[in-house]
FIRO-52591 format. One record per residue (C-alpha): residue in one letter; x, y negated, z. Coordinates in steps of 0.2 Angstrom, whole numbers, padded with zeros to 4 digits, always signed. Each point is the difference from the previous one (the first is absolute). Example, Ala and Ser with C-alpha at 12.3 -4.5 7.8 and 13.67 -1.06 7.14 Angstrom:
A+0062+0022+0039/S+0006-0017-0003/
This chain:
X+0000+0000+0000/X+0017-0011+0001/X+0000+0000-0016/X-0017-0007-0003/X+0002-0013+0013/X-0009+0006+0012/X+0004+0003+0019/X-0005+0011+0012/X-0008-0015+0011/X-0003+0009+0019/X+0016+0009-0002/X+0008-0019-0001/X-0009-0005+0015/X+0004+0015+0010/X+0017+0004-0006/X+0001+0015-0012/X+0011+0010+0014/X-0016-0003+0014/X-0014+0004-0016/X-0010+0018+0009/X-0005+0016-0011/X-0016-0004-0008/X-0006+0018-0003/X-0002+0012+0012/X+0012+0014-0010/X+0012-0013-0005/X+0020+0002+0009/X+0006-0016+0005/X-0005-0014-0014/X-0018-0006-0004/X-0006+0004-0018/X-0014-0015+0002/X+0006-0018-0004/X-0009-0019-0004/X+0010-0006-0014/X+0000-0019-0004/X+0009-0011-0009/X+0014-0011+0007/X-0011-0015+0004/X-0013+0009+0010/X+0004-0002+0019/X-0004+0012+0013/X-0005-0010+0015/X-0005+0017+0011/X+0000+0017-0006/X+0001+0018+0007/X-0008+0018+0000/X-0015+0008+0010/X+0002+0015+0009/X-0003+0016-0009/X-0018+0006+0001/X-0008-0019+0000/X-0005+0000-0018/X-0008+0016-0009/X+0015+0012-0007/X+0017+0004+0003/X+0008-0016-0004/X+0004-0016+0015/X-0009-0017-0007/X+0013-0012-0005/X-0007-0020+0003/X+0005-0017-0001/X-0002-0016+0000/X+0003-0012-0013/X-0004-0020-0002/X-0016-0004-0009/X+0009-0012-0012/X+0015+0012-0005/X-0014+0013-0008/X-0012-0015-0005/X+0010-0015-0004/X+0002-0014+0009/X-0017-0010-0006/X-0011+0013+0006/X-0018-0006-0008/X-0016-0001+0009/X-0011+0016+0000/X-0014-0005-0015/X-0018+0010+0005/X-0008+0002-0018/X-0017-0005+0001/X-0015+0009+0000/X-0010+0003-0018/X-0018+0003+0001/X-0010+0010-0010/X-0012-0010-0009/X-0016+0009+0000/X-0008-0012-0010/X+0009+0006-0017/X-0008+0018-0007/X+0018+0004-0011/X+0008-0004+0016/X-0009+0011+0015/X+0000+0013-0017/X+0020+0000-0001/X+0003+0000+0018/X-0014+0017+0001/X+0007+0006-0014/X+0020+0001+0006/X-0006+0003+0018/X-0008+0015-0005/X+0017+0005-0011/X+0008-0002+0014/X-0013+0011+0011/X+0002+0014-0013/X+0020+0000-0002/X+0004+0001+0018/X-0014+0012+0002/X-0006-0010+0015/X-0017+0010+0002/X+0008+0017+0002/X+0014-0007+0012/X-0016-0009+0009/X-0009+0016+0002/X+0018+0008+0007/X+0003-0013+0013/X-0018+0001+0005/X-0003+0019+0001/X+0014-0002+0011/X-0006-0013+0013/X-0008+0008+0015/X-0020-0007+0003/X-0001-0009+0013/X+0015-0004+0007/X+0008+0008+0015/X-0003-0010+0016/X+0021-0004+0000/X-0003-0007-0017/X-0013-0014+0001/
């Protein structure tokens, strides 16, 4: 990854002599790495204990700046706005049936409906409500 520019950024933080296994059958190195590029600083890094996250593998984390991933002008979140379905137009309401019900059909929504539903216990269970 040297070669590409990239380094191994908690192994920087950490030192690469005090970096832990990162798999449970590996000897003495860890086979798990965050690579970055040269810019991107580390401000806290380091590994969970085995057994924290699902598999056989620590979790590597770190903390980096905001404005090193974003730039440093981060822009203002933008919340689109809402567009309402004008009921009013017939070839309108007409499209909108038309590609909901395409939609309905390719993600075969009834029969994963009846699935989840067959499935659901009537009434719920005391704990449950």
């Amino acid at each position: 990854m040297l070669g590409m520019g990239l380094l191994d950024v908690i192994g920087r933080w950490h030192g690469t002599a005090k970096v832990p296994r990162t798999h449970t059958t590996s000897k003495d190195s860890p086979i798990d790495c965050v690579f970055a590029t040269a810019h991107i600083v580390c401000l806290a890094g380091g590994f969970l204990a085995f057994g924290r996250l699902l598999g056989d593998h620590r979790g590597l984390w770190l903390d980096v700046p905001k404005h090193l991933l974003l730039g440093c002008k981060i822009p203002p979140l933008l919340h689109a706005s809402a567009r309402r379905l004008k009921l009013n137009d017939p070839r309108i309401v007409e499209k909108y049936l038309n590609k909901l019900e395409y939609l309905v059909i390719d993600s075969n929504l009834h029969t994963r409906m009846n699935t989840l539903h067959s499935r659901t216990v009537y009434p719920l269970p005391p704990h449950l409500v």
